[in-house]
mmCIF file of the N, C-alpha and C atoms, coordinates in Angstrom:
data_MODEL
# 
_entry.id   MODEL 
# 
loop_
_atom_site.group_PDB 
_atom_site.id 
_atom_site.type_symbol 
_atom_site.label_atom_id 
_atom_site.label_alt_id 
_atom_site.label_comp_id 
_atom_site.label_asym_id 
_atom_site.label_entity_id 
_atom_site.label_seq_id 
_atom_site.pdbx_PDB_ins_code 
_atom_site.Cartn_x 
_atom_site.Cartn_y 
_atom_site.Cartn_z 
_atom_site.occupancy 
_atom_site.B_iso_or_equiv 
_atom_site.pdbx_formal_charge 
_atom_site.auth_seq_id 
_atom_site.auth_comp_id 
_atom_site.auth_asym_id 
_atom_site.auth_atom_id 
_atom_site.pdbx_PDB_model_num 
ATOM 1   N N  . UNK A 1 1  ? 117.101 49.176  112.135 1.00 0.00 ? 1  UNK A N  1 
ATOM 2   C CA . UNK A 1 1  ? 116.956 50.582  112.376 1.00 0.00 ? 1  UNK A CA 1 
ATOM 3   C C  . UNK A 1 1  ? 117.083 51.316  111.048 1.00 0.00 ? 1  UNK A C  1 
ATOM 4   N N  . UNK A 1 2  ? 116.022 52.207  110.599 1.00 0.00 ? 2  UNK A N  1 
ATOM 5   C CA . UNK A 1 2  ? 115.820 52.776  109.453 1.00 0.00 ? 2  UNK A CA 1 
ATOM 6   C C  . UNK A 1 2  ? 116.797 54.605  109.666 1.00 0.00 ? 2  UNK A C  1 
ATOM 7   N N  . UNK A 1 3  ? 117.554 54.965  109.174 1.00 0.00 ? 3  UNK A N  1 
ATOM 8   C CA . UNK A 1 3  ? 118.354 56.069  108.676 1.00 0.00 ? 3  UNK A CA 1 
ATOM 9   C C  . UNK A 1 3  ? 117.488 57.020  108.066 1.00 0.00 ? 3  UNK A C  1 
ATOM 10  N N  . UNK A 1 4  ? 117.672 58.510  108.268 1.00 0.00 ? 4  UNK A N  1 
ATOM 11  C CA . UNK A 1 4  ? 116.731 58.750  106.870 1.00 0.00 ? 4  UNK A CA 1 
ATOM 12  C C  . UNK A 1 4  ? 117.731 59.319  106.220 1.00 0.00 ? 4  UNK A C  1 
ATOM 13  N N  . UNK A 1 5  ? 117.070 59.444  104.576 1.00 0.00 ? 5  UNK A N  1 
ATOM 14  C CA . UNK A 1 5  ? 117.561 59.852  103.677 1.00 0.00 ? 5  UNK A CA 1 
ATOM 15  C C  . UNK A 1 5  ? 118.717 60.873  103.768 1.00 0.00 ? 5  UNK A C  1 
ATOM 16  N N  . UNK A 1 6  ? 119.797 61.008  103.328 1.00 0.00 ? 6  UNK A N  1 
ATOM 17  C CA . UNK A 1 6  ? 120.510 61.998  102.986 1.00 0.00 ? 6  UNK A CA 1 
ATOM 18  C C  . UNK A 1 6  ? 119.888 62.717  102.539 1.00 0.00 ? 6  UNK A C  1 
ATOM 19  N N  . UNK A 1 7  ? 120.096 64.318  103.156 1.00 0.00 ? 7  UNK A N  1 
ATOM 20  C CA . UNK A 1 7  ? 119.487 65.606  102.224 1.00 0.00 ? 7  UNK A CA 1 
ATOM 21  C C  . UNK A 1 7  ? 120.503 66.081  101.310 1.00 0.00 ? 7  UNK A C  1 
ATOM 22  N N  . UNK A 1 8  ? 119.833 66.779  100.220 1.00 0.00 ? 8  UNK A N  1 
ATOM 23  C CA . UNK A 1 8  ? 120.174 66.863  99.102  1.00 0.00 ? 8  UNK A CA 1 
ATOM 24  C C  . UNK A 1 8  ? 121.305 67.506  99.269  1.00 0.00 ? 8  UNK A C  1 
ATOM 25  N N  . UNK A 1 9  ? 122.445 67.916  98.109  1.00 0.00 ? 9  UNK A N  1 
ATOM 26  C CA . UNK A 1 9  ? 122.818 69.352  98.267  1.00 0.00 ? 9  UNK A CA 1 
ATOM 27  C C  . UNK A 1 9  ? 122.488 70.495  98.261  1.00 0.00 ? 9  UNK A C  1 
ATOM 28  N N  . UNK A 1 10 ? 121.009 70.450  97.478  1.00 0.00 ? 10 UNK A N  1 
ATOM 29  C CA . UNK A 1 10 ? 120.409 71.602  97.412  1.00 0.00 ? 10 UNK A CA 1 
ATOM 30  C C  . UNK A 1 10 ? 119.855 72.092  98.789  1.00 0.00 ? 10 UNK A C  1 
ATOM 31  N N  . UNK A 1 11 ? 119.000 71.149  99.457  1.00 0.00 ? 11 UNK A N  1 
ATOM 32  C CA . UNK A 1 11 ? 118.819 71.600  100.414 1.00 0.00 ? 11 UNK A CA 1 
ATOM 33  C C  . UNK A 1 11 ? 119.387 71.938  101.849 1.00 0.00 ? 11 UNK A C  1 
ATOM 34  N N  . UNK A 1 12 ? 120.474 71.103  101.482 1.00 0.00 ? 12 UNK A N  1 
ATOM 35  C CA . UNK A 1 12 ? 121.708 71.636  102.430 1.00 0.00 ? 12 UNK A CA 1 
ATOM 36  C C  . UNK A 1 12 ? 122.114 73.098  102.194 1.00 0.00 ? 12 UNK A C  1 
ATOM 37  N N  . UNK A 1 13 ? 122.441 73.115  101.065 1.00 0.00 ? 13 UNK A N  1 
ATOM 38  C CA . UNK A 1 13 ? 122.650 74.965  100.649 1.00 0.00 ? 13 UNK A CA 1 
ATOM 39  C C  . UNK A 1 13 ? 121.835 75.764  101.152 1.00 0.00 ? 13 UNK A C  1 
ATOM 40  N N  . UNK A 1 14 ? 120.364 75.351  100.553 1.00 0.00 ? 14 UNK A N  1 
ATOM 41  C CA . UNK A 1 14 ? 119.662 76.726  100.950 1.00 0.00 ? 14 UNK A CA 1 
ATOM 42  C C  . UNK A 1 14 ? 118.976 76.196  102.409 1.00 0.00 ? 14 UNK A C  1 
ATOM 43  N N  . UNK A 1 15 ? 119.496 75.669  103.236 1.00 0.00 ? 15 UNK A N  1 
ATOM 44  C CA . UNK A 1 15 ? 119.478 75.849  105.416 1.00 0.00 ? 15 UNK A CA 1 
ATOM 45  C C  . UNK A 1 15 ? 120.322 76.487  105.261 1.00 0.00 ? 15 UNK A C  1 
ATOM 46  N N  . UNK A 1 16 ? 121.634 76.568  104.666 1.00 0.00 ? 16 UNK A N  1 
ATOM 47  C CA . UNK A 1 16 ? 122.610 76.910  105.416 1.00 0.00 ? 16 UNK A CA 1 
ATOM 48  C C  . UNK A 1 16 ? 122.612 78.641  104.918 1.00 0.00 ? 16 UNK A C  1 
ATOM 49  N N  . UNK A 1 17 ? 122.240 78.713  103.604 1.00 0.00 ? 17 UNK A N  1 
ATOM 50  C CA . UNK A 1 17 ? 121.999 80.352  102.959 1.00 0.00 ? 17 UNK A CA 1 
ATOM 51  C C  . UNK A 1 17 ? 121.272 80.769  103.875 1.00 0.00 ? 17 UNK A C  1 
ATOM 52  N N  . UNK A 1 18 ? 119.912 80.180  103.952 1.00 0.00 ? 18 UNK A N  1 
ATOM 53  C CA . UNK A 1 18 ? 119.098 81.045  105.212 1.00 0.00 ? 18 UNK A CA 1 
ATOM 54  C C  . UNK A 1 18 ? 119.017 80.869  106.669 1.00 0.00 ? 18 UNK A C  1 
ATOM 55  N N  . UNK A 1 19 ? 119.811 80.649  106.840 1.00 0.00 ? 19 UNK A N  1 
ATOM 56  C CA . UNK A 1 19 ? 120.532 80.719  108.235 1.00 0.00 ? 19 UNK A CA 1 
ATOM 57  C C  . UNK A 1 19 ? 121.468 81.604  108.475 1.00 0.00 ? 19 UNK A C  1 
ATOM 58  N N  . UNK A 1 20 ? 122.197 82.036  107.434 1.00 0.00 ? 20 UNK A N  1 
ATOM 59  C CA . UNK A 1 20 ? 123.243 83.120  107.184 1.00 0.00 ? 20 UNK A CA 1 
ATOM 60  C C  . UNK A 1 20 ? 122.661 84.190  107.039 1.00 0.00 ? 20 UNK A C  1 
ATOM 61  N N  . UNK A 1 21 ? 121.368 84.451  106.586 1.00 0.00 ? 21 UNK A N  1 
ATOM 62  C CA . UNK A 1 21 ? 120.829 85.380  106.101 1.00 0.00 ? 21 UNK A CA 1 
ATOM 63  C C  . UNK A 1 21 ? 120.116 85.863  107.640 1.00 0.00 ? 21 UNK A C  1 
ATOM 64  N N  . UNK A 1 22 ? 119.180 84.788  108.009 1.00 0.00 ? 22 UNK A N  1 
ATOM 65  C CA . UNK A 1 22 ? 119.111 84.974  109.200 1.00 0.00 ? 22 UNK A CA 1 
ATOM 66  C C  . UNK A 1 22 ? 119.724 85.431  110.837 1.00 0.00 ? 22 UNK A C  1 
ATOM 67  N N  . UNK A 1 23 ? 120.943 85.335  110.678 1.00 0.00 ? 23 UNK A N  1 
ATOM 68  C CA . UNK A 1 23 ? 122.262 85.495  111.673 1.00 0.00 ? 23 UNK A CA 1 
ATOM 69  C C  . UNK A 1 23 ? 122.536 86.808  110.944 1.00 0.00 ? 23 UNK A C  1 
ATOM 70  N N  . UNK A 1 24 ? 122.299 87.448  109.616 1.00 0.00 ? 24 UNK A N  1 
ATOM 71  C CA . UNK A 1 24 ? 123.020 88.590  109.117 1.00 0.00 ? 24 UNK A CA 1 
ATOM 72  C C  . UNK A 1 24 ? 122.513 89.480  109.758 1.00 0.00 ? 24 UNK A C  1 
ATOM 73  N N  . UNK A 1 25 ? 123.323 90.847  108.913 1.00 0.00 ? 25 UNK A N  1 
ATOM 74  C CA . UNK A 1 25 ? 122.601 92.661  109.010 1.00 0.00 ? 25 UNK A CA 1 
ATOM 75  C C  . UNK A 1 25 ? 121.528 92.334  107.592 1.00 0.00 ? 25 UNK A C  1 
ATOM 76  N N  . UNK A 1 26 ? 121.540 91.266  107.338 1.00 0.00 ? 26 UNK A N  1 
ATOM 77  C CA . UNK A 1 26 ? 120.214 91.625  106.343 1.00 0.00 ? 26 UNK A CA 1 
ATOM 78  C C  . UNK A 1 26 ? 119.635 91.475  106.602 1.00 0.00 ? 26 UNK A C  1 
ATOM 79  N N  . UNK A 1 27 ? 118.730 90.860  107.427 1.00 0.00 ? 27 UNK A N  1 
ATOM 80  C CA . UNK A 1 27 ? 117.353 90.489  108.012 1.00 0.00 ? 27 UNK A CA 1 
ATOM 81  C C  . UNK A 1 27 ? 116.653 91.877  108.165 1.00 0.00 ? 27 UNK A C  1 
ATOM 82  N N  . UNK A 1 28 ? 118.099 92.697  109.567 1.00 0.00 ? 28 UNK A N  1 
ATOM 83  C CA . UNK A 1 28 ? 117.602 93.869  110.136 1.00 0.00 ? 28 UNK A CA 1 
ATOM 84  C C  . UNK A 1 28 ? 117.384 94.635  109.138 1.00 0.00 ? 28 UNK A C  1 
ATOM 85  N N  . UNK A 1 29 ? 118.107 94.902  107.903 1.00 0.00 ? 29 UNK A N  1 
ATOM 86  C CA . UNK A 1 29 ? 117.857 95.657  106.746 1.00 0.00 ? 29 UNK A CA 1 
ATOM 87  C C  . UNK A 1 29 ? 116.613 95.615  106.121 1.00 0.00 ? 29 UNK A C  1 
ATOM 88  N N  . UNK A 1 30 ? 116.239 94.302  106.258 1.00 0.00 ? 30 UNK A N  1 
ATOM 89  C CA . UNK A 1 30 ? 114.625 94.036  105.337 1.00 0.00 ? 30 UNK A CA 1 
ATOM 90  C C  . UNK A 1 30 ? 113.682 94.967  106.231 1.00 0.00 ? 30 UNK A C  1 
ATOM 91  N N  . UNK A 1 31 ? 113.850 94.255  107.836 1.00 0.00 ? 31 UNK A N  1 
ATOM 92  C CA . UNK A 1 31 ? 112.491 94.806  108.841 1.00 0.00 ? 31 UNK A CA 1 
ATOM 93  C C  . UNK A 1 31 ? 112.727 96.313  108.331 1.00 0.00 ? 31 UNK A C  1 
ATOM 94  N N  . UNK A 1 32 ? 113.955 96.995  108.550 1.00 0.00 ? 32 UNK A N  1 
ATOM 95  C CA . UNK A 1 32 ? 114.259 98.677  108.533 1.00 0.00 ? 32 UNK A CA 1 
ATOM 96  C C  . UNK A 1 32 ? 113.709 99.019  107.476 1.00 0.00 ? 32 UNK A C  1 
ATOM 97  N N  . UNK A 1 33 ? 113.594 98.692  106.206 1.00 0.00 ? 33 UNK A N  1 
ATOM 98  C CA . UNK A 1 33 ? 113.169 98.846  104.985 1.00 0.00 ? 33 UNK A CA 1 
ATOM 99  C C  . UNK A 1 33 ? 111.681 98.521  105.229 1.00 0.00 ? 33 UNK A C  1 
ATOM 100 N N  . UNK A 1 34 ? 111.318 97.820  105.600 1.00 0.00 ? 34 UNK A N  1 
ATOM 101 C CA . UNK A 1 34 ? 109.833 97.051  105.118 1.00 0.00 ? 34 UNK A CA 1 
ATOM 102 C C  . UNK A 1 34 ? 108.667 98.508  106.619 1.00 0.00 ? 34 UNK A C  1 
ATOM 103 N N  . UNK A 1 35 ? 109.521 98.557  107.638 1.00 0.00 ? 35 UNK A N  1 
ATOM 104 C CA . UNK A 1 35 ? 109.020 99.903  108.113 1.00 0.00 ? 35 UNK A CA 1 
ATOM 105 C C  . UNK A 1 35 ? 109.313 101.164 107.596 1.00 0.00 ? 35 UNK A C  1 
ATOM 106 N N  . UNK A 1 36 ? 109.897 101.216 107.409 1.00 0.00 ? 36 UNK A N  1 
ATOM 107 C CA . UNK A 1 36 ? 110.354 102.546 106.358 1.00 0.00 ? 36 UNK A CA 1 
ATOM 108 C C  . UNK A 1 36 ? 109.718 102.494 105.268 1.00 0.00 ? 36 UNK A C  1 
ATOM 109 N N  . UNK A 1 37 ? 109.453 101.615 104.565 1.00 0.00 ? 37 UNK A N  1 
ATOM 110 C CA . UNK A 1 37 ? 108.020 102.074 103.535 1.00 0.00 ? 37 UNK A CA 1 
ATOM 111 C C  . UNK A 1 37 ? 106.673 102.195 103.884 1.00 0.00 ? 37 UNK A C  1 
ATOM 112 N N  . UNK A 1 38 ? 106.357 101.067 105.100 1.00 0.00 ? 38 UNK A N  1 
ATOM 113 C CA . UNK A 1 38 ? 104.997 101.466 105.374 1.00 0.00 ? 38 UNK A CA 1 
ATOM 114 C C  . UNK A 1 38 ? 105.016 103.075 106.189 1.00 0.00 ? 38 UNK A C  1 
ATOM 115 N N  . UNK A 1 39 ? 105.679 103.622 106.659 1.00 0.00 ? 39 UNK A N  1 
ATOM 116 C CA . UNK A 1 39 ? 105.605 104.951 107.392 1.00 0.00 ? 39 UNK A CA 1 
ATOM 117 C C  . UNK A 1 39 ? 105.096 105.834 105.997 1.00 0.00 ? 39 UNK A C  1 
ATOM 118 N N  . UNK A 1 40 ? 105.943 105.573 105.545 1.00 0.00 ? 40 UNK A N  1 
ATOM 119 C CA . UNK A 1 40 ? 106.062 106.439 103.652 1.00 0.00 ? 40 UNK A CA 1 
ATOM 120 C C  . UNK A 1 40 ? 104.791 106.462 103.223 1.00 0.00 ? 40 UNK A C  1 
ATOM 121 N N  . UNK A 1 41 ? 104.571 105.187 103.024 1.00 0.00 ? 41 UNK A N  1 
ATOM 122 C CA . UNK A 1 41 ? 103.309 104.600 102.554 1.00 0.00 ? 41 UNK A CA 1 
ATOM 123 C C  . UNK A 1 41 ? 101.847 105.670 103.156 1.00 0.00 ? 41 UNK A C  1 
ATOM 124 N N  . UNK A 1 42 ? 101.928 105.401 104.295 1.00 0.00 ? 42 UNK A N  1 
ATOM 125 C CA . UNK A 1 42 ? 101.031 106.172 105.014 1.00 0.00 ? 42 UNK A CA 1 
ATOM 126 C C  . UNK A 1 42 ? 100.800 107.628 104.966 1.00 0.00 ? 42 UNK A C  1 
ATOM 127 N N  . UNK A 1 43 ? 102.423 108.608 104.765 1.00 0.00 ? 43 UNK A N  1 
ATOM 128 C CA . UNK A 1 43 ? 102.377 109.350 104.680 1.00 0.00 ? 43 UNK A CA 1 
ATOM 129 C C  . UNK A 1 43 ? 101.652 110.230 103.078 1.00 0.00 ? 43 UNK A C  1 
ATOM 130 N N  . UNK A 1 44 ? 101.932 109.164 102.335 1.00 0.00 ? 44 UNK A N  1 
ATOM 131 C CA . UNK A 1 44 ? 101.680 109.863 101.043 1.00 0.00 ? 44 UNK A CA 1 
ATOM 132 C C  . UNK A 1 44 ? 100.045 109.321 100.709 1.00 0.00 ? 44 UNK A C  1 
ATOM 133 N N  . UNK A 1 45 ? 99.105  108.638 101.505 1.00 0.00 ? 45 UNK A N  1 
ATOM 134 C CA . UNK A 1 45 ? 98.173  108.375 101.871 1.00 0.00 ? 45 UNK A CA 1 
ATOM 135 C C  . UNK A 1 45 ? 97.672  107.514 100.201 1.00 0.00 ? 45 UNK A C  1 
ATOM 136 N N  . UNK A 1 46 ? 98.205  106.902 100.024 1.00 0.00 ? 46 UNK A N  1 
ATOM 137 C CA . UNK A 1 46 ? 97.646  105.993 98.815  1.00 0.00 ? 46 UNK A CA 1 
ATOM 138 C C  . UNK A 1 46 ? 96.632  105.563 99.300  1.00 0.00 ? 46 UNK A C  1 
ATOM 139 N N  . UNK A 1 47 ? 96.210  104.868 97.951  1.00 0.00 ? 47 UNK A N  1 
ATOM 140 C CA . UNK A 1 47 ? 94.697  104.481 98.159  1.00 0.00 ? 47 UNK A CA 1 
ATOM 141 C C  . UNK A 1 47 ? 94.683  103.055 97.382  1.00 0.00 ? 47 UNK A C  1 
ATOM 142 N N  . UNK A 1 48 ? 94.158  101.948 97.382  1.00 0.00 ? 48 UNK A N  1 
ATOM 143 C CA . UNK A 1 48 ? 93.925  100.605 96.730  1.00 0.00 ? 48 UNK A CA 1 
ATOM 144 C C  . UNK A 1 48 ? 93.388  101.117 95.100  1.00 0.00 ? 48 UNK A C  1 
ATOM 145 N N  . UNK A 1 49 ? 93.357  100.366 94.568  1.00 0.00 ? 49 UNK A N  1 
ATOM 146 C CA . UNK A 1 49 ? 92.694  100.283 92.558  1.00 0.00 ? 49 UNK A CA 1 
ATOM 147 C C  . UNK A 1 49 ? 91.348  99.849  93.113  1.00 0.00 ? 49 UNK A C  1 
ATOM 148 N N  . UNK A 1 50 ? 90.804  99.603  93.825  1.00 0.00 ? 50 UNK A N  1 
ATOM 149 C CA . UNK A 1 50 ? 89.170  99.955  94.361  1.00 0.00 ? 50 UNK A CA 1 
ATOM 150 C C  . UNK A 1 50 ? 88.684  101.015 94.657  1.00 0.00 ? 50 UNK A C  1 
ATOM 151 N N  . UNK A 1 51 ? 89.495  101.347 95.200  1.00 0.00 ? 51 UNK A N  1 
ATOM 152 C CA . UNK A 1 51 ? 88.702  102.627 95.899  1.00 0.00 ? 51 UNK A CA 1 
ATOM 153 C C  . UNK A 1 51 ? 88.657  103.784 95.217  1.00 0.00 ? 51 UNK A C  1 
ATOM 154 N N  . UNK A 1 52 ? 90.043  103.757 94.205  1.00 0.00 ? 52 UNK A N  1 
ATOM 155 C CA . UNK A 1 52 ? 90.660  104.825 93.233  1.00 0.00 ? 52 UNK A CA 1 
ATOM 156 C C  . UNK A 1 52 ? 89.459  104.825 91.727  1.00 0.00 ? 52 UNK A C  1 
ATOM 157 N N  . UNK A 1 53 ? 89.009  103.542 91.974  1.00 0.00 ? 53 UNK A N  1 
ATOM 158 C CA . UNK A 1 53 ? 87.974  102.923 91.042  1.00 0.00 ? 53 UNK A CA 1 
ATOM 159 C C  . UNK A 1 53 ? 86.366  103.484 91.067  1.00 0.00 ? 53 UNK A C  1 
ATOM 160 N N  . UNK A 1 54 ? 86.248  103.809 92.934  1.00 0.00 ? 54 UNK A N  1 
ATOM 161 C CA . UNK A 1 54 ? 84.985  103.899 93.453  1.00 0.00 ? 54 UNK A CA 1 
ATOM 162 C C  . UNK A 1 54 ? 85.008  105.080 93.351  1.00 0.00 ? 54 UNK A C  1 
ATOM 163 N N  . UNK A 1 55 ? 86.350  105.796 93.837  1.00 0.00 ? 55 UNK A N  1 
ATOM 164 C CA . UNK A 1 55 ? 85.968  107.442 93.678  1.00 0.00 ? 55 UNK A CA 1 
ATOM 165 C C  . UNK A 1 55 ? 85.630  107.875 91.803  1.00 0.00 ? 55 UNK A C  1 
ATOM 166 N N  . UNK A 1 56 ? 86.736  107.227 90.521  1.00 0.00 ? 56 UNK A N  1 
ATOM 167 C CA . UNK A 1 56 ? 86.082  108.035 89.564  1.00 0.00 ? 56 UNK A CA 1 
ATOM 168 C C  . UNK A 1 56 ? 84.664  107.656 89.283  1.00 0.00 ? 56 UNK A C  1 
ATOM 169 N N  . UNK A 1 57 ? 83.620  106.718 89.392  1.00 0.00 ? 57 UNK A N  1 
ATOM 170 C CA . UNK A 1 57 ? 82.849  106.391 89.404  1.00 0.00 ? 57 UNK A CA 1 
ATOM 171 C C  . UNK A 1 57 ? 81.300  107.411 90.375  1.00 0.00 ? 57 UNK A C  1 
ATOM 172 N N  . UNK A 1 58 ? 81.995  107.552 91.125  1.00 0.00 ? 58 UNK A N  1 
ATOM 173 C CA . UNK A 1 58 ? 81.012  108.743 92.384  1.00 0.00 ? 58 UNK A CA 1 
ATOM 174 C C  . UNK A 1 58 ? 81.101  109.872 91.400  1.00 0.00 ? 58 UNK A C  1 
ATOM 175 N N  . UNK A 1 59 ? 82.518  110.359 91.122  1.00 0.00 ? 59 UNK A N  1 
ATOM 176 C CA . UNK A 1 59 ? 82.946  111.578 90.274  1.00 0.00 ? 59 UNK A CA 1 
ATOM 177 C C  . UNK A 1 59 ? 81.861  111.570 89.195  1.00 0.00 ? 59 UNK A C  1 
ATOM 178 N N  . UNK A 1 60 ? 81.801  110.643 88.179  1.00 0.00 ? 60 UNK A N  1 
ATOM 179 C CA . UNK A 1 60 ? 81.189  110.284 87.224  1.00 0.00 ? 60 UNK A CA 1 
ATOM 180 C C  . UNK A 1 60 ? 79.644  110.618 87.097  1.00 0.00 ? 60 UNK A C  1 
ATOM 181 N N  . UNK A 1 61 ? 79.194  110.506 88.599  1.00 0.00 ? 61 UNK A N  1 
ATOM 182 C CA . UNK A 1 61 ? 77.844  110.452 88.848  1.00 0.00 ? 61 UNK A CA 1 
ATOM 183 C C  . UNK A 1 61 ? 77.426  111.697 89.092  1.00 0.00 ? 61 UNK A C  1 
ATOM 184 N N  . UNK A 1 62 ? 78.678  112.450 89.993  1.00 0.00 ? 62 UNK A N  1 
ATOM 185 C CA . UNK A 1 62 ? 78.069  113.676 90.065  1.00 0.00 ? 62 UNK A CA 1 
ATOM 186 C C  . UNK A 1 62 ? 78.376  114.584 88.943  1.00 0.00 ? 62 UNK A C  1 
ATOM 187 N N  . UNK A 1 63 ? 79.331  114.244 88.426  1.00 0.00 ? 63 UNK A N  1 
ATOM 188 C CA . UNK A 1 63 ? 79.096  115.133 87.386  1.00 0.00 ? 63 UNK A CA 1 
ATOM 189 C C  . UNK A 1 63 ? 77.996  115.146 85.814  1.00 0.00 ? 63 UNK A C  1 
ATOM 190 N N  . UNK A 1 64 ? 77.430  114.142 85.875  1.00 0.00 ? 64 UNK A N  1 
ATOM 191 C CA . UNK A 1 64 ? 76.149  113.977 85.059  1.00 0.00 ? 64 UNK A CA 1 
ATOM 192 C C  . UNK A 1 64 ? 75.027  114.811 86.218  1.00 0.00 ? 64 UNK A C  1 
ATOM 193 N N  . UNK A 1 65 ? 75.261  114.258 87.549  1.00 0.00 ? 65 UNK A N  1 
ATOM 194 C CA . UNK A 1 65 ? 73.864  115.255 88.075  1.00 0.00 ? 65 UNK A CA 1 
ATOM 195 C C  . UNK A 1 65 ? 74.056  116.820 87.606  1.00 0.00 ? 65 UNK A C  1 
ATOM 196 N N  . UNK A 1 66 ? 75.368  117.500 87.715  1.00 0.00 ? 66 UNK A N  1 
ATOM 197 C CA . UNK A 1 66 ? 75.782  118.597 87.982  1.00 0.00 ? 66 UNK A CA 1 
ATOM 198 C C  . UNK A 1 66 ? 75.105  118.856 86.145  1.00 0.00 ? 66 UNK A C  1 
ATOM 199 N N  . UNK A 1 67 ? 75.418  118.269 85.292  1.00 0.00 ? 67 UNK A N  1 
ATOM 200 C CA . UNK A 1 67 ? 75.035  118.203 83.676  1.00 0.00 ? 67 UNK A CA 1 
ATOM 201 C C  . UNK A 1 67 ? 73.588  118.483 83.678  1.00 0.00 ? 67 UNK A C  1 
ATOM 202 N N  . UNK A 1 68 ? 72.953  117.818 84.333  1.00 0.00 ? 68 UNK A N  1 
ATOM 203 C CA . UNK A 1 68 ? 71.687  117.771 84.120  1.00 0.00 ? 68 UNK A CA 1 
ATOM 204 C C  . UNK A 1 68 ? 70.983  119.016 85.156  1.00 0.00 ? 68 UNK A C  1 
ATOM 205 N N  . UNK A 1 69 ? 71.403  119.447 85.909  1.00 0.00 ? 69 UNK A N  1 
ATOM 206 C CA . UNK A 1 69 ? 71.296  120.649 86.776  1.00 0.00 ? 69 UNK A CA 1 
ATOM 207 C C  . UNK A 1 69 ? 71.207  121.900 85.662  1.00 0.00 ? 69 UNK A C  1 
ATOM 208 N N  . UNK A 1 70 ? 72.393  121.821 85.224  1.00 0.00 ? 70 UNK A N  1 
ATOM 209 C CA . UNK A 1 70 ? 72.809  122.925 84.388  1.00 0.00 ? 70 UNK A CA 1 
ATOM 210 C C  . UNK A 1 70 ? 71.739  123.182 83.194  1.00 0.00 ? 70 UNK A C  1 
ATOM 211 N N  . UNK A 1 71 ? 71.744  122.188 82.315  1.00 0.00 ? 71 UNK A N  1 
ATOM 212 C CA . UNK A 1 71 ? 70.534  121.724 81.245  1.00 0.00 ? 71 UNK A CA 1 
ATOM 213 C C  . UNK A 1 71 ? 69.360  122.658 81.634  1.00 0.00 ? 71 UNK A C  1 
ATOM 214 N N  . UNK A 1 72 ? 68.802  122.139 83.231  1.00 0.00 ? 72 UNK A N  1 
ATOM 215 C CA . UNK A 1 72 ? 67.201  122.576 83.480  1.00 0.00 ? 72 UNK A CA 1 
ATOM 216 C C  . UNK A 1 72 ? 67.431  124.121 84.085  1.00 0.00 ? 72 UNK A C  1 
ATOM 217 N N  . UNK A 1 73 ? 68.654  124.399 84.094  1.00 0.00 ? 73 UNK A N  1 
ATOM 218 C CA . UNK A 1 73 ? 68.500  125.924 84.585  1.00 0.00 ? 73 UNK A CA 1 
ATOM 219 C C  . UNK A 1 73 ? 68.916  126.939 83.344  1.00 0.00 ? 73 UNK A C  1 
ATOM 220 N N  . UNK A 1 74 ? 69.645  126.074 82.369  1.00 0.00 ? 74 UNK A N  1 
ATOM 221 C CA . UNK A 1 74 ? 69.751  126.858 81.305  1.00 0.00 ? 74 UNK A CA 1 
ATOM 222 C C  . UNK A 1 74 ? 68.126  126.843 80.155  1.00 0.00 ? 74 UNK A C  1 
ATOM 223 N N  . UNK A 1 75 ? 67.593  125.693 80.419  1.00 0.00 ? 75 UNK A N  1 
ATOM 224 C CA . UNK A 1 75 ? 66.021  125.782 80.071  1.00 0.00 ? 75 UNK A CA 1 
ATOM 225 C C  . UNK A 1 75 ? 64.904  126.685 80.929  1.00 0.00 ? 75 UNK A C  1 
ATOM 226 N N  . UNK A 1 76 ? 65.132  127.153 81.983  1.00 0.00 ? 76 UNK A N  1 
ATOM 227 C CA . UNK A 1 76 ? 64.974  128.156 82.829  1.00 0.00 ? 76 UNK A CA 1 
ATOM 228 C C  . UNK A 1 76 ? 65.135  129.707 82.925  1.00 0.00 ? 76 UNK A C  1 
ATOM 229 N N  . UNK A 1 77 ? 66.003  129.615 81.796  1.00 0.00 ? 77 UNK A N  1 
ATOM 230 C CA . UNK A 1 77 ? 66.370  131.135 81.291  1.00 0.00 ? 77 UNK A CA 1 
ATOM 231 C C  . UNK A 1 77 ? 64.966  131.891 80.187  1.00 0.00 ? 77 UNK A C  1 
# 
């Protein structure tokens, strides 16, 4: 009959750390926290480095049309 291996100490430690952690008020602290920023989050309506990317880029565009508007109406005078 084959035994298995003794587990380490290390990994004895960290079952038994996160198991403690798990049984704690910290767990509930993380979820409370981790909703409490996404509410935040939402509220202050961020945006991704894409999109923040896509808008100066649109910006960019219209404001060369708006350039070139100006140009043919000031050649218009």
């Amino acid at each position: 009959m084959e035994t298995a291996p003794p587990r380490s100490l290390f990994d004895e430690l960290q079952s038994r750390v996160s198991e403690l952690l798990r049984n704690s008020p910290a767990a509930d602290i993380e979820r409370n926290m981790k909703a409490l920023l996404a509410q935040t989050f939402q509220r202050v309506d961020l945006v991704t480095r894409d999109e923040f990317e896509a808008q100066l880029e649109r910006l960019a565009r219209l404001q060369e049309r708006v350039d070139q508007i100006e140009k043919r109406l000031a050649q218009g005078d």
